[in-house]
Backbone and ligand atoms as CSV (ligand in chain L), in Angstrom:
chain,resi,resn,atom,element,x,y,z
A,1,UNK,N,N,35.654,111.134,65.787
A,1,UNK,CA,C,35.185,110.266,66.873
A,1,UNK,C,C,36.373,109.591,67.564
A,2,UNK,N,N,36.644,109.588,69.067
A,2,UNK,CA,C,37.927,109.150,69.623
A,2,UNK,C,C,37.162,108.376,70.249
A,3,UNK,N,N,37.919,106.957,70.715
A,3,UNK,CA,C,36.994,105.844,71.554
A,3,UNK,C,C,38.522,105.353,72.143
A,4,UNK,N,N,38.433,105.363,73.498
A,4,UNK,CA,C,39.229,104.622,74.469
A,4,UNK,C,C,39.509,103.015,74.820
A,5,UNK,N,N,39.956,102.462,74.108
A,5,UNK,CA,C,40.127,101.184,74.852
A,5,UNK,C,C,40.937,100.679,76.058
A,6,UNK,N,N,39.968,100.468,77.047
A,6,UNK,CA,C,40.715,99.943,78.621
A,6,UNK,C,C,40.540,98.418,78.655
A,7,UNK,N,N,42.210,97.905,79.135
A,7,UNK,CA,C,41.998,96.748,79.294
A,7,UNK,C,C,42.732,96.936,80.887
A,8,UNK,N,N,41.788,95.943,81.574
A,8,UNK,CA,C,42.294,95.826,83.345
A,8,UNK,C,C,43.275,94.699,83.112
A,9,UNK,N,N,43.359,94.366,84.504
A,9,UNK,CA,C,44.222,93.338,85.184
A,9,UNK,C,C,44.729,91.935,83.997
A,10,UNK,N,N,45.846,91.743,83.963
A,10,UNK,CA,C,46.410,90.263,83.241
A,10,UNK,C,C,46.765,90.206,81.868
A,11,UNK,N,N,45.954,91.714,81.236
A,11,UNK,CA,C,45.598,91.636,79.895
A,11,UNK,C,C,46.732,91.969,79.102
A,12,UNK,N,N,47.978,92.160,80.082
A,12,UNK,CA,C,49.410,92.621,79.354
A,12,UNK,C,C,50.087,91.466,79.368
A,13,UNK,N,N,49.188,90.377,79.566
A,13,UNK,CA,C,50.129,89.019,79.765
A,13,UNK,C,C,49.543,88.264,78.444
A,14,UNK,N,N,48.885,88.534,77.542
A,14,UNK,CA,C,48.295,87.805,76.532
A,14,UNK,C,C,49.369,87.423,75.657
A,15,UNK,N,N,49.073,86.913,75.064
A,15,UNK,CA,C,49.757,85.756,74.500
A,15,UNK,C,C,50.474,85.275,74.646
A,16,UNK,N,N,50.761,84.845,76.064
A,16,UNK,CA,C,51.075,83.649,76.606
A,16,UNK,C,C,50.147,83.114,77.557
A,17,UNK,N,N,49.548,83.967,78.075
A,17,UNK,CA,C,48.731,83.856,79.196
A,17,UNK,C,C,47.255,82.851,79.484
A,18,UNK,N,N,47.439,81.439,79.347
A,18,UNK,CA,C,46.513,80.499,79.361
A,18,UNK,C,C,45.712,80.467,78.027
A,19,UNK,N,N,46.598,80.372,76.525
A,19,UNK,CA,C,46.093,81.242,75.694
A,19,UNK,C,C,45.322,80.136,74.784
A,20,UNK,N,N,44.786,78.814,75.581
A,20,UNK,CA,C,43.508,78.032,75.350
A,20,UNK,C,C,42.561,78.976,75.333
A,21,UNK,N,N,42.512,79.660,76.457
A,21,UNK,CA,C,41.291,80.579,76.470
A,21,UNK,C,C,40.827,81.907,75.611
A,22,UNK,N,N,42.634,82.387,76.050
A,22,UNK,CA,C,42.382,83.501,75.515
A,22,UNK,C,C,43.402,84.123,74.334
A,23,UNK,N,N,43.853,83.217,73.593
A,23,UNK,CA,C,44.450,83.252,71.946
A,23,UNK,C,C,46.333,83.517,71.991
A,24,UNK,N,N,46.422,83.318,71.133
A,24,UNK,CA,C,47.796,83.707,71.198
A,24,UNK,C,C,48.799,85.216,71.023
A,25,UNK,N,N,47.254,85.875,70.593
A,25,UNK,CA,C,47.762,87.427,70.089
A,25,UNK,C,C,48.381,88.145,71.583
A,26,UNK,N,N,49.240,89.007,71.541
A,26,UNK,CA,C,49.489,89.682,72.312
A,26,UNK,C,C,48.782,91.070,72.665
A,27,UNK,N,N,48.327,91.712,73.377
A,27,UNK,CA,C,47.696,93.137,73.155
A,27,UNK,C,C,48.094,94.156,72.763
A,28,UNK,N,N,49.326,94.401,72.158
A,28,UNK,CA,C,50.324,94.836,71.435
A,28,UNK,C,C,49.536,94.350,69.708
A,29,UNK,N,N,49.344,93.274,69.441
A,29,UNK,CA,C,48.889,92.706,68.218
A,29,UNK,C,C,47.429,93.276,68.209
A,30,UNK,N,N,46.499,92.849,69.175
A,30,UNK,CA,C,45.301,93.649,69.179
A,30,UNK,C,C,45.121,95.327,69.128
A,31,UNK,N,N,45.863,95.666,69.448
A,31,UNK,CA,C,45.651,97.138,69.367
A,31,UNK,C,C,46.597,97.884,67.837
A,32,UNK,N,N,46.890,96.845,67.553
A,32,UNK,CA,C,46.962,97.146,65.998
A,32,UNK,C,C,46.216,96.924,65.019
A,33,UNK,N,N,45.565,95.552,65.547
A,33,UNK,CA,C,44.531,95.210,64.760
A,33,UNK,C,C,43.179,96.430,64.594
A,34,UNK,N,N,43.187,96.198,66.279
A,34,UNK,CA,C,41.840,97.436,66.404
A,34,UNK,C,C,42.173,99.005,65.920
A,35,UNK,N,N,43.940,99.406,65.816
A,35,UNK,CA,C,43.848,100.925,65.258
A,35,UNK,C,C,43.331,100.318,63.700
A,36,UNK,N,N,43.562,99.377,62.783
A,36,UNK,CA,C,43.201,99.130,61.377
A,36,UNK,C,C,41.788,99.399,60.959
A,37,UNK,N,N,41.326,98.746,62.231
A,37,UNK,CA,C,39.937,98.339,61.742
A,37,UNK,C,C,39.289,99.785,62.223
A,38,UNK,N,N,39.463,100.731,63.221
A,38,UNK,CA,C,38.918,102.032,63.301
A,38,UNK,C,C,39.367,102.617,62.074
A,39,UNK,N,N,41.085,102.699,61.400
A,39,UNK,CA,C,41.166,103.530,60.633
A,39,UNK,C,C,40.047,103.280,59.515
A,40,UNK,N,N,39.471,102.136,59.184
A,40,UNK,CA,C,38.255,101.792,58.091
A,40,UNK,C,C,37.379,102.509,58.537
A,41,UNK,N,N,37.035,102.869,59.901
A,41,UNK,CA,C,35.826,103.211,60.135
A,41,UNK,C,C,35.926,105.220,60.715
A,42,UNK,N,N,36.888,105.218,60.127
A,42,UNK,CA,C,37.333,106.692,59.912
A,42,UNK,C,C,37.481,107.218,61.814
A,43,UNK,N,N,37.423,106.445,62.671
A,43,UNK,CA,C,37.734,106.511,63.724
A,43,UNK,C,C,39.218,106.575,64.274
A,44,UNK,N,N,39.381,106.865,65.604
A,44,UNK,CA,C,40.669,107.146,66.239
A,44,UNK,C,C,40.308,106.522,67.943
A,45,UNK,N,N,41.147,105.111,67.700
A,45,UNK,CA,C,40.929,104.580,68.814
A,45,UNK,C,C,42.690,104.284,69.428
A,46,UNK,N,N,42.203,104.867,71.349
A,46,UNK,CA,C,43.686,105.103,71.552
A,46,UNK,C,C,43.289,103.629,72.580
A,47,UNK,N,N,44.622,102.915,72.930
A,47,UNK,CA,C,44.652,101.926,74.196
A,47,UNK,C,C,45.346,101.955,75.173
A,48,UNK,N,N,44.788,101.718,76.731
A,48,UNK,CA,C,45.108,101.756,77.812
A,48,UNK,C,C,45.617,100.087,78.664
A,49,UNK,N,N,45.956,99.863,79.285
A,49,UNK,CA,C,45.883,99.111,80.096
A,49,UNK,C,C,46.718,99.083,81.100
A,50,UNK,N,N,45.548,98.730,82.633
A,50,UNK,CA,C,46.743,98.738,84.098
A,50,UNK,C,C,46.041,97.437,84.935
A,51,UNK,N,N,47.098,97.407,85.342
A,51,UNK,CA,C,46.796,96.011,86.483
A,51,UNK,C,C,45.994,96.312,87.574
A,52,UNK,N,N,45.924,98.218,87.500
A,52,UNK,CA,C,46.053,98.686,89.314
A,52,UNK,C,C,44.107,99.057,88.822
A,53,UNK,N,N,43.557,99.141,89.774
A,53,UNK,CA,C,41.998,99.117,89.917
A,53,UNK,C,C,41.627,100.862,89.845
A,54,UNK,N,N,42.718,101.891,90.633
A,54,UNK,CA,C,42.267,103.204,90.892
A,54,UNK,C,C,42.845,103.322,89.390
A,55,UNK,N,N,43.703,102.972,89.027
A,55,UNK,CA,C,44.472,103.801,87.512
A,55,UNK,C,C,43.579,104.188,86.438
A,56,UNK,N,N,42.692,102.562,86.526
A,56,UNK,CA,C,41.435,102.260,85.596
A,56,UNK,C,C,39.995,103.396,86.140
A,57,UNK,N,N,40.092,103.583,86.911
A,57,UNK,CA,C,39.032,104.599,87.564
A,57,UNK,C,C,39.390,105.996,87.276
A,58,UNK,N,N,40.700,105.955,87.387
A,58,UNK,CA,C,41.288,107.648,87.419
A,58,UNK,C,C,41.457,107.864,85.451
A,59,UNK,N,N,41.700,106.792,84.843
A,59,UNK,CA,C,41.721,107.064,83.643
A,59,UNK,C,C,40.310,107.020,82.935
A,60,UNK,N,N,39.506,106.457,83.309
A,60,UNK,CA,C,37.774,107.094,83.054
A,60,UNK,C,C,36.916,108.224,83.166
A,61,UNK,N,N,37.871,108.771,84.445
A,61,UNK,CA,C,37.407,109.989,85.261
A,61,UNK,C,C,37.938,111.106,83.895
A,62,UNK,N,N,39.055,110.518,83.477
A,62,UNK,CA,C,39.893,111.543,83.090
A,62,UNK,C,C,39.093,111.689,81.279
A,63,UNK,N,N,38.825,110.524,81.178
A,63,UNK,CA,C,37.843,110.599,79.669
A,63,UNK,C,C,36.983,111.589,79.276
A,64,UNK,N,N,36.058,111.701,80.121
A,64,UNK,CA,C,35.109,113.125,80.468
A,64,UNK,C,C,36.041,114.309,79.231
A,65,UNK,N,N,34.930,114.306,78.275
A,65,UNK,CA,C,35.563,115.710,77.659
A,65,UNK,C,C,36.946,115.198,76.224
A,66,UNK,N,N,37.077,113.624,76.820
A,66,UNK,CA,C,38.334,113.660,75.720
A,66,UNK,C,C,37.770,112.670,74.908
A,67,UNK,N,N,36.907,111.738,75.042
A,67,UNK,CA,C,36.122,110.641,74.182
A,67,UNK,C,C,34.916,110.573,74.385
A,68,UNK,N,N,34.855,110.075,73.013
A,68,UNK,CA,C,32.950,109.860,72.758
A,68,UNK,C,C,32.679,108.856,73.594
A,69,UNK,N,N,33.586,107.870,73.520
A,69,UNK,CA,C,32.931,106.568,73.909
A,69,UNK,C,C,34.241,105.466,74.286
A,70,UNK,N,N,33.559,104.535,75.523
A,70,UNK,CA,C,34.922,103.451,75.653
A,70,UNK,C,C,34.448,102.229,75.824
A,71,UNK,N,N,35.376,101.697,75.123
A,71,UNK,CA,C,34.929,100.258,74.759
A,71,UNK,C,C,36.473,99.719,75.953
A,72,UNK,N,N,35.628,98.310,77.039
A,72,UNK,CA,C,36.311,98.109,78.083
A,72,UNK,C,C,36.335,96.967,78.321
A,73,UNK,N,N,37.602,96.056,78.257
A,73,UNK,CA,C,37.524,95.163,79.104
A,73,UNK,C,C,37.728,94.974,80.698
A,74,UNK,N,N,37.339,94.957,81.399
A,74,UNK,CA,C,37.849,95.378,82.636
A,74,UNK,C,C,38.618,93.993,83.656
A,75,UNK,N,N,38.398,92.774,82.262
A,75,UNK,CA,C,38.888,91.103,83.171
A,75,UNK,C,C,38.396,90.942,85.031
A,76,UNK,N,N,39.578,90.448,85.250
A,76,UNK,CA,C,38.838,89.849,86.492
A,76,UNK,C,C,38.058,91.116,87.349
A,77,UNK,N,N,38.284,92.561,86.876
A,77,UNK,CA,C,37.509,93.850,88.023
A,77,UNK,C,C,36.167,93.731,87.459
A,78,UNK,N,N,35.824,92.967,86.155
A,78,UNK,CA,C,34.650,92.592,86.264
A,78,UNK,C,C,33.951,92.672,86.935
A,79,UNK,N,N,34.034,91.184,87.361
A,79,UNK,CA,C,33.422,90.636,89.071
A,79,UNK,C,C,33.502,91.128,89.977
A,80,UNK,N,N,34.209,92.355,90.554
A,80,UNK,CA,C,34.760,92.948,91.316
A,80,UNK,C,C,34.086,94.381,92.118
A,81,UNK,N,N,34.359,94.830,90.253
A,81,UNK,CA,C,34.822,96.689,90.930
A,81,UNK,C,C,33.474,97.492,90.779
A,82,UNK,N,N,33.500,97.591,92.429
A,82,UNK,CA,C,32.388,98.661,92.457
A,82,UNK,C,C,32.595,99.793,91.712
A,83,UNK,N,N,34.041,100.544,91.970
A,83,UNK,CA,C,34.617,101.587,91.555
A,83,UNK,C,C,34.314,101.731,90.577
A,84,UNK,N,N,35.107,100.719,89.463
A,84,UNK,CA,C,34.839,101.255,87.842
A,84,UNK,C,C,33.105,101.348,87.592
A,85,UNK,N,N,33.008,100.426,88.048
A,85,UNK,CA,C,31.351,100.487,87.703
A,85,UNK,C,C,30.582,102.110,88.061
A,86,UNK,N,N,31.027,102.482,89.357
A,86,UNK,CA,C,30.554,104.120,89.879
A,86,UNK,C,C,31.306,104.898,88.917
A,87,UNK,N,N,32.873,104.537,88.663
A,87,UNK,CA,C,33.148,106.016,87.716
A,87,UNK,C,C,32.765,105.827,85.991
A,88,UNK,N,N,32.281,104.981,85.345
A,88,UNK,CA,C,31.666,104.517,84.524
A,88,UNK,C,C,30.262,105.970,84.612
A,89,UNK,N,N,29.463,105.198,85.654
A,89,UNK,CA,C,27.909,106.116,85.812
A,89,UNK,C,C,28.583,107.886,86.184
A,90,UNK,N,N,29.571,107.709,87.041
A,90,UNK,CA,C,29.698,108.962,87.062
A,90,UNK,C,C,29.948,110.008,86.003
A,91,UNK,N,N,30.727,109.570,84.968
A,91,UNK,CA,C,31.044,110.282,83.748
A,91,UNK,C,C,30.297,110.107,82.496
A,92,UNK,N,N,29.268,108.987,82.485
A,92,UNK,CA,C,28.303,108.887,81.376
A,92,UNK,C,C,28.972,109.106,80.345
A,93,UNK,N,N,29.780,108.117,79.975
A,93,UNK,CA,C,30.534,108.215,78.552
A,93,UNK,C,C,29.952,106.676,78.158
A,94,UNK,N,N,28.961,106.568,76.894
A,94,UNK,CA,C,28.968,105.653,76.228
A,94,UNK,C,C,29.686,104.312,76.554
A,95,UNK,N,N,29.940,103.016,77.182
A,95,UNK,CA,C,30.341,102.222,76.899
A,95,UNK,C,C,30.177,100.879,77.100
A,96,UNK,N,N,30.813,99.766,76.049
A,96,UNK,CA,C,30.747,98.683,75.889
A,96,UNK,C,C,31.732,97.946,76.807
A,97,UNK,N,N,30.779,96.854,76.926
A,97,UNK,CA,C,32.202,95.577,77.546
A,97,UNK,C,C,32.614,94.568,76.846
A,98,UNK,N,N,33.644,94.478,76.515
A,98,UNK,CA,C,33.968,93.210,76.057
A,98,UNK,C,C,35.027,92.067,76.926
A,99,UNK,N,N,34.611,90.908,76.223
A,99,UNK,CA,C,35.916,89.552,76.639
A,99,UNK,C,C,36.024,88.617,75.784
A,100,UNK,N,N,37.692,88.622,76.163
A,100,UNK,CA,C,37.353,87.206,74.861
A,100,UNK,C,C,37.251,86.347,74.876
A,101,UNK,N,N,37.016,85.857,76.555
A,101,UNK,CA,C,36.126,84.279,76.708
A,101,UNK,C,C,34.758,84.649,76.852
A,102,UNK,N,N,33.572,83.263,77.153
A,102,UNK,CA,C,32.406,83.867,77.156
A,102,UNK,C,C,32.455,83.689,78.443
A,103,UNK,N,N,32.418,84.769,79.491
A,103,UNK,CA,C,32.595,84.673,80.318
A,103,UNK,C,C,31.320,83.765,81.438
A,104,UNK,N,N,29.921,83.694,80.086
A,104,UNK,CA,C,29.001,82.937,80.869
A,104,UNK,C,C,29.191,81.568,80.790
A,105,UNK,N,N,30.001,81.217,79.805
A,105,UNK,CA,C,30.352,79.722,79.998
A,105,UNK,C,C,31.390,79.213,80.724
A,106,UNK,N,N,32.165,79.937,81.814
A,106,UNK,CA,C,33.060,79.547,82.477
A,106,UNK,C,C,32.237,79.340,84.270
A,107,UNK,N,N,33.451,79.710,84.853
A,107,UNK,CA,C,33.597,79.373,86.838
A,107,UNK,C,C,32.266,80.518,86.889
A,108,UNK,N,N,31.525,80.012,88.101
A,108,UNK,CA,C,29.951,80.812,88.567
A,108,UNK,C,C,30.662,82.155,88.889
A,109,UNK,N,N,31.413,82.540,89.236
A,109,UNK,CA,C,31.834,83.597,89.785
A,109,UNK,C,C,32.057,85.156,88.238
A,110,UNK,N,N,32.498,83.906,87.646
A,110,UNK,CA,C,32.674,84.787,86.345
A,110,UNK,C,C,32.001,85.552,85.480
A,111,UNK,N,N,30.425,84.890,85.723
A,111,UNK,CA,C,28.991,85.502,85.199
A,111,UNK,C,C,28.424,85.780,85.771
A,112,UNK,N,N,28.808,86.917,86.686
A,112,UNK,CA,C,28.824,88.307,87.539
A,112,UNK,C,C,29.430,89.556,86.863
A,113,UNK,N,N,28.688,90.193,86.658
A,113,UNK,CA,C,29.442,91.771,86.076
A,113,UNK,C,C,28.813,92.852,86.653
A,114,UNK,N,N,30.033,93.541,87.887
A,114,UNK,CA,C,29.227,94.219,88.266
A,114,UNK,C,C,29.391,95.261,87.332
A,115,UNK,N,N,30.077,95.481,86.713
A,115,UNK,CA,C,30.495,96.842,85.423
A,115,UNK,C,C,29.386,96.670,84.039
A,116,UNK,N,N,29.083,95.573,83.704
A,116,UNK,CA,C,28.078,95.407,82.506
A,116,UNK,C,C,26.923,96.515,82.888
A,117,UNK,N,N,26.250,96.845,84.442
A,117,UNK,CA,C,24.848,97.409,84.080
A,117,UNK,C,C,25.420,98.843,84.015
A,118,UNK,N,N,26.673,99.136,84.187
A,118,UNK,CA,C,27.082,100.512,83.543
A,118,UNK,C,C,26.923,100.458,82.186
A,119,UNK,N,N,26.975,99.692,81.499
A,119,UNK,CA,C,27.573,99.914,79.974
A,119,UNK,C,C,26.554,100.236,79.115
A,120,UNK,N,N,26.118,100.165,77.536
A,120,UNK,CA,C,25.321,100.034,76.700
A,120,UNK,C,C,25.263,98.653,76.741
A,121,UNK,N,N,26.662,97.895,76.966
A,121,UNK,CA,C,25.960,96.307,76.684
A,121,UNK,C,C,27.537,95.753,76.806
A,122,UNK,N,N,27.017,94.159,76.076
A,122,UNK,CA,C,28.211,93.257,76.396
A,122,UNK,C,C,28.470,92.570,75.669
A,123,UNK,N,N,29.531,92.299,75.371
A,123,UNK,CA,C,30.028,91.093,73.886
A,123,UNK,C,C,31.150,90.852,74.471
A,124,UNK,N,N,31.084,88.895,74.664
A,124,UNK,CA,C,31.693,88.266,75.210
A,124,UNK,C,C,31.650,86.889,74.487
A,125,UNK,N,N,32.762,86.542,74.341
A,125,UNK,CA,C,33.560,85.216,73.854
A,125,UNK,C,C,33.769,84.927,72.256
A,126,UNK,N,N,34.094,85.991,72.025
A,126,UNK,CA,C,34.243,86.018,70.141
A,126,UNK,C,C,36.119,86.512,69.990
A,127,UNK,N,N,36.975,86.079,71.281
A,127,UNK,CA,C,38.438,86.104,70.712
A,127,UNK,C,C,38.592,87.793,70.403
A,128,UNK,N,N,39.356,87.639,70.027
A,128,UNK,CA,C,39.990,89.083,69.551
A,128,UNK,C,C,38.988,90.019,69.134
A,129,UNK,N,N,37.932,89.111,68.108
A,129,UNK,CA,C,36.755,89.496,67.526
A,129,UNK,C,C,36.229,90.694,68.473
A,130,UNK,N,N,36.114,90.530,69.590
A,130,UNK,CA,C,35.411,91.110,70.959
A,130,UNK,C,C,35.826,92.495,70.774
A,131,UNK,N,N,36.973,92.695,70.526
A,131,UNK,CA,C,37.401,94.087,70.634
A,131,UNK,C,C,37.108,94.765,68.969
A,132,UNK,N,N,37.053,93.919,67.824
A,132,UNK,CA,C,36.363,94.988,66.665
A,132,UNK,C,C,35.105,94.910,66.687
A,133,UNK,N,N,33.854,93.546,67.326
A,133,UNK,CA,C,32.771,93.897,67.415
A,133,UNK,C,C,32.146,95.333,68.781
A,134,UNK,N,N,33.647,95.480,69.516
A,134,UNK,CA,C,32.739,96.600,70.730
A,134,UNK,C,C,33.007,97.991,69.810
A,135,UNK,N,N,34.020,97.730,68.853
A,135,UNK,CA,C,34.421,98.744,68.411
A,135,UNK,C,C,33.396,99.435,67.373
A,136,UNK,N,N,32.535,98.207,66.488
A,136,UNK,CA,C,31.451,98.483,65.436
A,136,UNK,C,C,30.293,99.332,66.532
A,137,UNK,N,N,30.157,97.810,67.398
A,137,UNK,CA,C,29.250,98.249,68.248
A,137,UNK,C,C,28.904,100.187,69.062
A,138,UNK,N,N,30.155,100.500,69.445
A,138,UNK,CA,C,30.009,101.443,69.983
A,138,UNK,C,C,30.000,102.786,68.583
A,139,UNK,N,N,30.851,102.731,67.548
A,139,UNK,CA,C,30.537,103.414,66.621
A,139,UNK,C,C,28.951,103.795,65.993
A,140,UNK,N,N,28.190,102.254,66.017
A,140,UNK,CA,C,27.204,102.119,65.675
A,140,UNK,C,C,26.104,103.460,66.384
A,141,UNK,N,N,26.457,103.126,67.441
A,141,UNK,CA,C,25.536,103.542,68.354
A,141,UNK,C,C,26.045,105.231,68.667
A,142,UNK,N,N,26.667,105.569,68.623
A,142,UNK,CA,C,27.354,107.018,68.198
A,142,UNK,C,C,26.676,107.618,67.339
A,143,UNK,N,N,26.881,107.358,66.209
A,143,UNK,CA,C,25.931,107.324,65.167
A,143,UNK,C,C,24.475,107.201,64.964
A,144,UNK,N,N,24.114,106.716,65.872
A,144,UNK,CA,C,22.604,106.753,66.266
A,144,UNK,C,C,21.755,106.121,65.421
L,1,LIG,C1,C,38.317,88.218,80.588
L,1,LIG,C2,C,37.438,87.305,81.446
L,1,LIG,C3,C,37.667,87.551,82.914
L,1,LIG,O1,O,36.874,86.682,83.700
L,1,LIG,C4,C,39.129,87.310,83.266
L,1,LIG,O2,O,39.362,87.623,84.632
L,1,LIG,C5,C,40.067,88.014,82.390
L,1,LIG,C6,C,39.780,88.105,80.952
L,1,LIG,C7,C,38.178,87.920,79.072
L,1,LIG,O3,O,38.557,88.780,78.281
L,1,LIG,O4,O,37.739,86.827,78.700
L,1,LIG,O5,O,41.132,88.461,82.815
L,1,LIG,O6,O,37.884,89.563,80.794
């Protein structure tokens, strides 16, 4: 089972990056954490992340055929991206959203997702947590 993790815009700035909100780990630290916790779950999870909006589109497009499933943060293209949201439906690959604020308890703008009604679902504001619960989550559901 291979599962993609995409993180959009800012998310290469973590741990430093307003990290009241959003922790002190770096995504470098998370994506070690998260290869650990797949290797438990006999999984193979690879990680992405770009600032740029088409990269994140063109690297979804490109999933088709190479993963079961992607577990995504997509940050502020959230609110945003029609795009990811269309190449999401276009390729029908399984996936979750995560964040690691709750994004419904913040600015009105923020609890808007136009990418969530692509997904299976959403898990938001559990910290780092976010990325091994999308990771159970989407295994789970693989599994059927
Ligand atoms: C975020 C929440 C988004 O609103 C924000 O733009 C981010 C990070 C999160 O993980 O909490 O960049 O996706």
């Amino acid at each position: 089972m291979k599962i993609l993790f995409l993180n959009g815009p800012n998310l290469n700035l973590l741990g430093t990056r307003e990290p009241d909100k959003y922790g002190n780990q770096t995504l470098a630290d998370i994506e070690n954490f998260v290869k650990s916790e797949a290797k438990k779950l006999n999984v193979e999870a690879d990680f992405y992340q770009s600032n740029i909006e088409g990269e994140l589109v063109t690297k979804i497009q490109q999933a088709k055929g190479l993963y079961d499933a992607i577990v995504m943060n997509p940050a502020a293209y959230t609110h945003t991206s029609v795009a990811i949201r269309d190449a999401l439906l276009a390729v029908s690959i399984p996936t979750v959203e995560i964040h690691l604020s709750n994004i419904h308890k913040r600015e009105e703008f923020r609890k808007t997702s136009l990418t969530a009604p692509a997904c299976i679902g959403q898990i938001t504001g559990f910290g780092v947590d976010s990325y091994k619960l999308g990771l159970i989550a989407v295994t789970d559901y693989l599994k059927g």
